[in-house]
VEXDREN-551827 format. One record per residue: residue in three letters; x, y, z of N, C-alpha, C in turn. Coordinates in pm, whole numbers, plus 32768, in hexadecimal, padded with zeros to 4 digits. Last residue first. Layout:
BEGIN
ALAXYZXYZXYZ
...
//
This chain:
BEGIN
UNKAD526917CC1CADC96931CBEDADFC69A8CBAB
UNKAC9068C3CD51AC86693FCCF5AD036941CCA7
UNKABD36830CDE9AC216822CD91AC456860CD2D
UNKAB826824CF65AB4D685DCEE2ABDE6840CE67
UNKAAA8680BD074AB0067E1D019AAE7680CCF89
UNKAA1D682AD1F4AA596873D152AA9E6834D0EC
UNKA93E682ED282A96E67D3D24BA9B66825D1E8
UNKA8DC683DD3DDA8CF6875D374A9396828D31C
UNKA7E76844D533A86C6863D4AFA8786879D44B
UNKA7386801D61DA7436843D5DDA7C76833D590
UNKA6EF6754D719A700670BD685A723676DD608
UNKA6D967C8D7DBA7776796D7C6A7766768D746
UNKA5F768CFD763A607685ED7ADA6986839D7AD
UNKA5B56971D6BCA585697ED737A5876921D778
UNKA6A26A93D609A66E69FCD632A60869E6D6A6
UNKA6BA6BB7D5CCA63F6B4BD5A7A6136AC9D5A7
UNKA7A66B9CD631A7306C09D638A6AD6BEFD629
UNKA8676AFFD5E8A8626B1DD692A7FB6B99D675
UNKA83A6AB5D4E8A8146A7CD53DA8256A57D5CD
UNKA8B06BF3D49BA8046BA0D483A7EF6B50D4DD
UNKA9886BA7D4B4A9706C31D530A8CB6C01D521
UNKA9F36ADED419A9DF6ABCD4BAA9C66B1FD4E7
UNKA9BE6B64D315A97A6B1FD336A9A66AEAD3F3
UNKAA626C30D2EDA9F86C6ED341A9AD6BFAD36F
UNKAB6D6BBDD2A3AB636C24D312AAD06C24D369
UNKAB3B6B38D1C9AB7C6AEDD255AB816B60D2B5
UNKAAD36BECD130AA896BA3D186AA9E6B55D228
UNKABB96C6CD0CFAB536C91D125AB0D6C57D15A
UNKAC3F6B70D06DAC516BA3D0BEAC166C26D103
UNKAB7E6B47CF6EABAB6AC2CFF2ABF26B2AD0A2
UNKAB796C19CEAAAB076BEFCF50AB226BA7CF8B
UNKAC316C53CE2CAC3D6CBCCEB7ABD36C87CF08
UNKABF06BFFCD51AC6F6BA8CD7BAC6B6BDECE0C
UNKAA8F6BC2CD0EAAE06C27CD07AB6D6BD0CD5F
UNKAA1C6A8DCC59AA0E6AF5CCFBAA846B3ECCD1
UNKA9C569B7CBB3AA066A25CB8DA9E86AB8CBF0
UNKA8AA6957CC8EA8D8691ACBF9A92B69C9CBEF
UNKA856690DCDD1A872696ACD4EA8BF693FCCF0
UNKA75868D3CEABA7DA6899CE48A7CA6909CDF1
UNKA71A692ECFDEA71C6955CF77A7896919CF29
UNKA61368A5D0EBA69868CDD09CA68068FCD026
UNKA58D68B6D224A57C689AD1BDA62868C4D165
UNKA4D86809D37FA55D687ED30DA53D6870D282
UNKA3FA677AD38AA4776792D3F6A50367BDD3C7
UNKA2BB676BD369A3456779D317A3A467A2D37E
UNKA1EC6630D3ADA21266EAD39CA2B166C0D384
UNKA21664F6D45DA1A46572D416A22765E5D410
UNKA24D6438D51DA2716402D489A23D648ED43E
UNKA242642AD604A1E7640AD5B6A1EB641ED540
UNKA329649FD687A2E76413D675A27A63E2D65D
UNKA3A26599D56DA35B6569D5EAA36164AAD5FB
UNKA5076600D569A483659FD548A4116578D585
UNKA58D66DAD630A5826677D614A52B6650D5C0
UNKA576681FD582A56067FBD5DCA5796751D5AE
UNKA5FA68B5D49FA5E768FFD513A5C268A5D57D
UNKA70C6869D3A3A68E683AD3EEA688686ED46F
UNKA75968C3D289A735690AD2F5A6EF68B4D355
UNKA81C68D9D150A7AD6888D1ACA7B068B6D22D
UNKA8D568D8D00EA8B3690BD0BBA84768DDD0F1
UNKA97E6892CF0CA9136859CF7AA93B688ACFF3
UNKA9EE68D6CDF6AA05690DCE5FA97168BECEBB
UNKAAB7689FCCABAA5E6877CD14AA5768A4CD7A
UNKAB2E687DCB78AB2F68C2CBD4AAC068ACCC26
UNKAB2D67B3CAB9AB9167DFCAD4AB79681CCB43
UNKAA416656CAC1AA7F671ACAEAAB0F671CCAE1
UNKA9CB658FCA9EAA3E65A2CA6CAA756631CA48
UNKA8F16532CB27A8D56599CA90A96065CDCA50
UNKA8FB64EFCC4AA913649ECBBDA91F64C0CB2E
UNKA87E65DDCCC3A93865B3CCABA9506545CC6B
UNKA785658FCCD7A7B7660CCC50A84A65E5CC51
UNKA76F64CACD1AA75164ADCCA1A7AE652FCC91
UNKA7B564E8CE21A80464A3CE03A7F064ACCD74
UNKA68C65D4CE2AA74665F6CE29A77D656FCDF5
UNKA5F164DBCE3AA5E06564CDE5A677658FCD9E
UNKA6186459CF28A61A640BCEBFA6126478CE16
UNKA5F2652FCFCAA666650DCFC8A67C64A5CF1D
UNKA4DA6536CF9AA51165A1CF90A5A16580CF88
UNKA43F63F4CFB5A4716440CF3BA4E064CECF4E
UNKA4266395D0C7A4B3636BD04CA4D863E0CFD2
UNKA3EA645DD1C0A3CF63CDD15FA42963E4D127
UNKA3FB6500D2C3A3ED6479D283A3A86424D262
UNKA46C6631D207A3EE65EDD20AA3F76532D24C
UNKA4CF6751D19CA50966E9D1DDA47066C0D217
UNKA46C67EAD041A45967B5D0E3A4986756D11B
UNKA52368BBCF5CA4D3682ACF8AA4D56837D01F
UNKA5796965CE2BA5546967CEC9A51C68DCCEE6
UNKA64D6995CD41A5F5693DCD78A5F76924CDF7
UNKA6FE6A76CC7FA6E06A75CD10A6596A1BCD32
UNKA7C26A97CB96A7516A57CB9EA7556A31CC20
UNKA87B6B7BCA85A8546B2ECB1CA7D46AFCCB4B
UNKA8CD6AFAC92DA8746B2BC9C2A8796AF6CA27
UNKA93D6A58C878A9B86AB1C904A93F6AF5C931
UNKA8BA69CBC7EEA9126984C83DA94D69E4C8AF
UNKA79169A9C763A7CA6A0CC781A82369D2C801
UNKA73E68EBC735A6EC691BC70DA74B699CC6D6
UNKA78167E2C7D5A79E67F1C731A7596872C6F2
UNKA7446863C8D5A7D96862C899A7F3686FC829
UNKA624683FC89CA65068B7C895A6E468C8C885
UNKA6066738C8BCA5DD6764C829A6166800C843
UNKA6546709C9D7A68B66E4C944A6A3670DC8E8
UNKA5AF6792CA5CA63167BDCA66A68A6782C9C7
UNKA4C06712CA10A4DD6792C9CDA58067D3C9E0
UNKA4DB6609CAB8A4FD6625CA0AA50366A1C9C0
UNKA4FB6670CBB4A58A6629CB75A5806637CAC4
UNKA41466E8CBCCA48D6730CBCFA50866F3CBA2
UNKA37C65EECB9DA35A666BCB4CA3C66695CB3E
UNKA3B56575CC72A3E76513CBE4A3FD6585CB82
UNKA3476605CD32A3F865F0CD72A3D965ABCCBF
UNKA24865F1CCFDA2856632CCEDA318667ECCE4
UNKA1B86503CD55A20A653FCCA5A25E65A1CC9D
UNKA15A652ACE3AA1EB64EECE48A21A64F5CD89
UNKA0BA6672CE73A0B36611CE32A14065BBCE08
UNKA10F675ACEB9A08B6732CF18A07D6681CEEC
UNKA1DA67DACE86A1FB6772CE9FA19C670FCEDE
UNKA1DF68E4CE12A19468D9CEA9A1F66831CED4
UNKA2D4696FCDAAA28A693ECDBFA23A68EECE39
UNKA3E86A26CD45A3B66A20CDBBA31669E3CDA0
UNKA51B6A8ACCB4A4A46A14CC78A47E69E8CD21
UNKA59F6B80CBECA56A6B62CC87A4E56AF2CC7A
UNKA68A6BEECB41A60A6BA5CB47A60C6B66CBE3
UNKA7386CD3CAA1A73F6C93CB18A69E6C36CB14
UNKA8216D35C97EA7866D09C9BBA76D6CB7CA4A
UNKA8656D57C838A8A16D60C8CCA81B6D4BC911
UNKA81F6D99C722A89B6D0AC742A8BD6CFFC7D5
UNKA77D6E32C6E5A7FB6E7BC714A8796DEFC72E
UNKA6936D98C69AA6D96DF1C63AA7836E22C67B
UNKA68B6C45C727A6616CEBC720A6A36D23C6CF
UNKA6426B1AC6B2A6B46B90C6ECA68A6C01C6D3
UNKA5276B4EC751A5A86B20C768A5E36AF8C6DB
UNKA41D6B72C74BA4756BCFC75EA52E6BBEC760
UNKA3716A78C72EA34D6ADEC6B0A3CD6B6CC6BB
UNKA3BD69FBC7F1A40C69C0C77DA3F46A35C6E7
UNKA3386A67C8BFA3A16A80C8A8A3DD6A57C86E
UNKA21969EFC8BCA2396A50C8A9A2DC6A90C893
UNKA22E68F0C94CA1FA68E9C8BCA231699BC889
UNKA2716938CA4EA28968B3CA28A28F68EAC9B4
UNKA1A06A43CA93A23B6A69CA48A27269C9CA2E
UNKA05E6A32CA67A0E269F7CA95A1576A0CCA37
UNK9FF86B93CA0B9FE96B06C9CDA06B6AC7CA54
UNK9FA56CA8C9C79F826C56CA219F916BE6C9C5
UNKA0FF6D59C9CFA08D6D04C97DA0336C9EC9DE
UNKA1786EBEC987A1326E34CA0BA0F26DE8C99D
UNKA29D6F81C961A23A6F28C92EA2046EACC96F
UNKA33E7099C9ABA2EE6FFDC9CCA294701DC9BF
UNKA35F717CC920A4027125C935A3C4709FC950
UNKA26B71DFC8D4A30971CDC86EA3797182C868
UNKA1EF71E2C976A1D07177C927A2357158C8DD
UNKA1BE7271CA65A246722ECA64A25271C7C9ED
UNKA0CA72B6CAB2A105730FCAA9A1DD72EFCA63
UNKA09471D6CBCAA05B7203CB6FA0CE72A9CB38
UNKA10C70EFCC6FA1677140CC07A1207177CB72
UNKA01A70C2CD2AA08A7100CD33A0FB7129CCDA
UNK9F7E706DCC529F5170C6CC8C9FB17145CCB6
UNK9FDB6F65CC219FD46FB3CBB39FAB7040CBE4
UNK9F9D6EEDCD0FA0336F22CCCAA0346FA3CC78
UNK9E946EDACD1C9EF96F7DCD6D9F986F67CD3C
UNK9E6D6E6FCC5F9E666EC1CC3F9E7E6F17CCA2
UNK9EF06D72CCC49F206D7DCC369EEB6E1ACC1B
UNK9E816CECCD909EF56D37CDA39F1A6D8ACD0A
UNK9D5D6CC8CCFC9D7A6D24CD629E266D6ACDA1
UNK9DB96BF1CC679D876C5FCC329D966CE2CC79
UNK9EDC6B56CC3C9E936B84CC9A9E596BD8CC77
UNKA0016B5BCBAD9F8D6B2CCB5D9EEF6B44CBB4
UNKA0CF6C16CB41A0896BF2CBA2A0186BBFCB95
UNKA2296C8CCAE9A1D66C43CAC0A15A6BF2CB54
UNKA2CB6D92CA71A29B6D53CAD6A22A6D34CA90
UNKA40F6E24C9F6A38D6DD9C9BDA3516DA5CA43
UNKA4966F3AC9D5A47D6EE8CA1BA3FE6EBDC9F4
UNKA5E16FE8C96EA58B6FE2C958A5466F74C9AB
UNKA6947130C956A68970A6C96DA5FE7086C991
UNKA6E97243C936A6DC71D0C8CEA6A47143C8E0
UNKA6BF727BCA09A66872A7C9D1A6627271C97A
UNKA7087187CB3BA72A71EACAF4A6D27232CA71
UNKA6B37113CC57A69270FFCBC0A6BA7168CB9B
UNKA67770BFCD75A70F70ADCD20A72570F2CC8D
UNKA58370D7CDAAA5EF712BCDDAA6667140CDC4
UNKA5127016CD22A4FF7077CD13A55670EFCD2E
UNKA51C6F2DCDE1A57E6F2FCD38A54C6FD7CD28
UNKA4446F76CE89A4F66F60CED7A54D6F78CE4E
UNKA3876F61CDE9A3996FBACE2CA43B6FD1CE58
UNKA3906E66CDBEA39F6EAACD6AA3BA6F0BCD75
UNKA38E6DC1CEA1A3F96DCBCE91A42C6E2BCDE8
UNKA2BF6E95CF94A2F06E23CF58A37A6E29CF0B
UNKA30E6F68D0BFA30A6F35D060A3056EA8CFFA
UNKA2176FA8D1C3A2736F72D1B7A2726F3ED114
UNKA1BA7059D2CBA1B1701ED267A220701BD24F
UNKA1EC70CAD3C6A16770D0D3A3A1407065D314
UNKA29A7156D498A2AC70C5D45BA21270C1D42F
UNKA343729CD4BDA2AD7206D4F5A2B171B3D498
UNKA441733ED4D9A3D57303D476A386726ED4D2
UNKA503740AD506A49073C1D569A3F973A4D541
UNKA5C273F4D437A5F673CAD4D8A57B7397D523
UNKA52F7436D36AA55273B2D362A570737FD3F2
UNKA49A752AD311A4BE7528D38CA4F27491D3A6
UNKA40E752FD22BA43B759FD251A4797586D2DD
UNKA397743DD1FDA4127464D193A46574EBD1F8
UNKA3667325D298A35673CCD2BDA3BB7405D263
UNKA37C721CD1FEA30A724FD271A2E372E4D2A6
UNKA4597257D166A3C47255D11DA3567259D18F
UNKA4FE723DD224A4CE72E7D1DBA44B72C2D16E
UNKA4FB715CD276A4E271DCD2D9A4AA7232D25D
UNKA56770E9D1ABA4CB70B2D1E7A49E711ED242
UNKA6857132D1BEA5FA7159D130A5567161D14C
UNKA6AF70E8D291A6B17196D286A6747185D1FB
UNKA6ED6FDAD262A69B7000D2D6A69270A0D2B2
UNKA7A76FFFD1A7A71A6FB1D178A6C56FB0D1EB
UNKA8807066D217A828709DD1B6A7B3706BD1AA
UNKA8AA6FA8D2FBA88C7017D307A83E7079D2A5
UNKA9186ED9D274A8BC6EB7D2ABA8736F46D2E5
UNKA9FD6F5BD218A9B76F2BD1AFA9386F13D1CF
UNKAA8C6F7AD342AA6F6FF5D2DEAA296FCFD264
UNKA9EF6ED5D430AA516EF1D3D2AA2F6F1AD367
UNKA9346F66D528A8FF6F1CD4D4A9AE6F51D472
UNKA9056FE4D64CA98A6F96D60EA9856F61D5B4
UNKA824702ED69CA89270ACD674A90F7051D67A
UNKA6C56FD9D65AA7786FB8D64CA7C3702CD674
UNKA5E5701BD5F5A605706FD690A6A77050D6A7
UNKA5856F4AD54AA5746FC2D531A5E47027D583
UNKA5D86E48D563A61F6E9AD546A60F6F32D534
UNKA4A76DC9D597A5126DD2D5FEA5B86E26D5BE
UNKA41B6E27D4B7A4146E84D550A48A6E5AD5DA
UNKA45F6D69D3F7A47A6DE7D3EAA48F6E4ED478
UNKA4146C61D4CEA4816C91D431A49B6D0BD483
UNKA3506C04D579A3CE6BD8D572A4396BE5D4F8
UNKA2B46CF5D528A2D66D04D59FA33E6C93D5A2
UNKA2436C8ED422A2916D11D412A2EF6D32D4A6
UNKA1696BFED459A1DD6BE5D441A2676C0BD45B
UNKA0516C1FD4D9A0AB6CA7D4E2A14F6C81D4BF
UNK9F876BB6D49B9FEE6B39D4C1A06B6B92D502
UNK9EE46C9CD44D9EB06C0BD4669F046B82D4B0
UNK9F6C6D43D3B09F136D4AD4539EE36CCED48F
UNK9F586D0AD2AF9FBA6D1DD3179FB66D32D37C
UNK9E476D4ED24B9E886CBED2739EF66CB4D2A3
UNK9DF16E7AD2E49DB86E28D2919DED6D95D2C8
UNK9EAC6F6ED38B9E2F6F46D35C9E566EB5D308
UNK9FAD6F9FD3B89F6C6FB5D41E9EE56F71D413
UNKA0506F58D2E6A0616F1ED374A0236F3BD3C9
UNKA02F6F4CD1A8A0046F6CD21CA01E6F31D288
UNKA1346F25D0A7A0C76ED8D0F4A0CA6F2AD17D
UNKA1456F24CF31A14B6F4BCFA3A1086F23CFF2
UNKA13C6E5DCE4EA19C6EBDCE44A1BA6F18CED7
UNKA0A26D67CE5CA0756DE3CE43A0D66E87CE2C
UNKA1886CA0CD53A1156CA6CDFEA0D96D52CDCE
UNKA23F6C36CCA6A2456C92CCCBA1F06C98CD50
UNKA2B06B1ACC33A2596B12CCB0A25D6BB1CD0E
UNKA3826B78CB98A32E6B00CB4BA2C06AE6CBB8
UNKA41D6C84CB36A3FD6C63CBBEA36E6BDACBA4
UNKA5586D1DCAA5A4DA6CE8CA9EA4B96C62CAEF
UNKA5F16E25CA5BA5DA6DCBCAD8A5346D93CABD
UNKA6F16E7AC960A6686E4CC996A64D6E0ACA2E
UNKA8106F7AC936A7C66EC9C941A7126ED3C96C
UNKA8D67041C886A84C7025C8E5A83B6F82C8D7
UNKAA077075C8E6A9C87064C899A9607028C8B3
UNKAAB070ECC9CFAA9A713BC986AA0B70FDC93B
UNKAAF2702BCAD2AAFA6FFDCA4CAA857087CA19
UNKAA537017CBBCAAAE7032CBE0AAE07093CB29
UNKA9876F76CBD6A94C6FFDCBAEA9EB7056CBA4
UNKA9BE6E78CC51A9AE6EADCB9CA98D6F13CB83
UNKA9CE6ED3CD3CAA566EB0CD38AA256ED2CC77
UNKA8BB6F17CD81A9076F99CD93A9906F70CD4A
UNKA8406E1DCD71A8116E87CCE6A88E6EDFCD0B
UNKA8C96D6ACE41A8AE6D3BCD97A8AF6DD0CD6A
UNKA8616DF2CF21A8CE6DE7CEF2A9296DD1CE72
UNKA73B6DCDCEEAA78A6E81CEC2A8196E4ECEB1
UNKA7276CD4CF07A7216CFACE8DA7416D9CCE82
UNKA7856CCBD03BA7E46C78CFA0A7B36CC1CF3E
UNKA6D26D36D085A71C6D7DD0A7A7896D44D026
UNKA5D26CB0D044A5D96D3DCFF4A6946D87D014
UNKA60F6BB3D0B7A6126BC7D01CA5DD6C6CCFFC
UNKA5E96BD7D1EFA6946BADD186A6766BB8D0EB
UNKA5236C64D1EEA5906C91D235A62D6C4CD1D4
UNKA48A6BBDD19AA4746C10D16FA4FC6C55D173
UNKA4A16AC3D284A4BA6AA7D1E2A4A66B53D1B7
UNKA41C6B7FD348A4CA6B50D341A5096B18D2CB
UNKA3346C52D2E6A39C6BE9D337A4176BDDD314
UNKA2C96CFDD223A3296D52D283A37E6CE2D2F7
UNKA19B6C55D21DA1FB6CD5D1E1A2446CF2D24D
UNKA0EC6B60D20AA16C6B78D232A1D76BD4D229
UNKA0056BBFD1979FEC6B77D21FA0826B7AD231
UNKA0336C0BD09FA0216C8DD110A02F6C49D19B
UNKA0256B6CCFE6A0B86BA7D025A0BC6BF7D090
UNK9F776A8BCF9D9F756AF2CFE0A0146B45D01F
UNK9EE1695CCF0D9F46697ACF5B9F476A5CCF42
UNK9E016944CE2C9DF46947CED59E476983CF14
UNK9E676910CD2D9E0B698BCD879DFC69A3CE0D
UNK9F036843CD449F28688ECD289EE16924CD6A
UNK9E096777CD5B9E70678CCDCE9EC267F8CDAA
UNK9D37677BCC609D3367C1CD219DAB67E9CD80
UNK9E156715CBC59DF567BCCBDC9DA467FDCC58
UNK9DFE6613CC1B9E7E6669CC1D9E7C6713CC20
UNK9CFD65E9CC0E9D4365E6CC409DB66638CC7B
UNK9CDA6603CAC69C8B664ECB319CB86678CBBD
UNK9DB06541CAAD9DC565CFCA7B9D5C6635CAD3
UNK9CF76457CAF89D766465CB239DB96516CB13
UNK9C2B6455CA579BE4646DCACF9C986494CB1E
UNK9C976439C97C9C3E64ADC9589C4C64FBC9E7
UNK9CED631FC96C9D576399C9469D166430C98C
UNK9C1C629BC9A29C7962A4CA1B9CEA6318C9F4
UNK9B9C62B9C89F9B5862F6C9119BB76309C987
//
């Protein structure tokens, strides 16, 4: 019965969480801009890969209406770069994508109205051969995904299910090349154990994919306690960035940056980053507590 009532559980919390309440912040801001960086550097390579997304979301999000309105996130991310005219040239594209999906026909004097997820963002990279699995288990996000890449069945494929369990049925992909983006709510502290063991089972699965695991700067133990695990997994190749916009509160609550570990990162991101990440956190910090963390092990 405690098994039964525990799983019940777990699947509330899964349902609950919402991507819309935070579209377009500052965690958004550093993991769509890394992960174009990711797809554009493998898109490089003639021969097709996969991008498959284990916490796809709805694929797109309103800023004027619904749950993004609510906390208007998007106002300490995305909108404070909108109006830049110094954003460095990498940081620039991924601000001029978000434009032209806001006004295709006129990007210069595009309104900030919405805002992409990160399937959407992989989308823009994708070549015709190539291919993309998303995985969502949310009923409701699960069918404006499916909504939004109606017409696209050929190249993506959606499953409502948690990508945890779901991405052992895809790995190793057919092409032997593949980026993975492992973004979960984290509504639940299993979930920092989840990501350490699928990172696992997916090395042995398939060893030279890239594997992009997002997390919250939070205090408590686990998120850091997360990372130290994955750099125990006895990598060859590694990349950790981290962002924090504001001190910690004193009350111990909410997220105060977030990061990205990468398993087998492109050799060209340590040093882009070291570029854009201090223009981030003279843009999007909001306090002295603002910075940023880079290290990475790439041979």
């Amino acid at each position: 019965m405690h098994a039964i009532v525990n799983f019940i559980s777990a699947s509330l919390f899964m349902l609950s969480y919402r991507h819309a309440f935070h579209a377009g912040n500052h965690a958004d801001v550093l993991k769509h801009f890394v992960l174009m960086q990711v797809l554009a550097h493998t898109a490089q390579k003639d021969k097709p890969f996969w991008y498959i997304d284990t916490h796809a979301g709805a694929g797109r999000y309103s800023l004027e209406t619904g749950y993004a309105t609510q906390n208007a996130e998007y106002e300490t991310g995305i909108a404070k770069l909108w109006n830049a005219d110094d954003l460095p040239n990498s940081l620039h594209n991924y601000v001029g994508f978000i434009k032209t999906l806001n006004q295709p026909s006129s990007p210069k004097t595009a309104k900030l109205t919405m805002y992409p997820g990160s399937p959407i963002c992989a989308q823009a990279l994708m070549r015709p051969d190539d291919r993309m699995r998303l995985f969502e288990l949310h009923p409701s996000d699960f069918d404006i995904l499916r909504e939004n890449f109606k017409g696209h069945q050929r190249t993506v494929k959606i499953d409502m299910s948690n990508g945890f369990a779901g991405i052992k049925a895809v790995l190793p992909p057919p092409p032997r090349r593949a980026v993975v983006l492992i973004d979960p709510p984290y509504e639940e502290k299993q979930d920092y154990q989840r990501v350490v063991e699928m990172i696992k089972d997916s090395l042995q699965r398939f060893a030279t994919g890239t594997y992009i695991v997002w997390y919250p700067l939070l205090q408590r133990p686990e998120p850091m306690m997360m990372v130290n695990q994955l750099k125990q997994l006895n990598l060859k190749n590694w990349l950790n960035v981290s962002l924090n916009v504001e001190s910690p509160s004193l009350e111990g609550f909410g997220m105060y940056g977030s990061g990205l570990f990468i398993v087998n990162p492109p050799w060209t991101l340590p040093e882009t980053l070291a570029e854009v990440m201090p223009y981030l956190v003279d843009k999007l910090g909001v306090d002295a507590g603002a910075s940023f963390e880079l290290n990475s092990h790439i041979s």
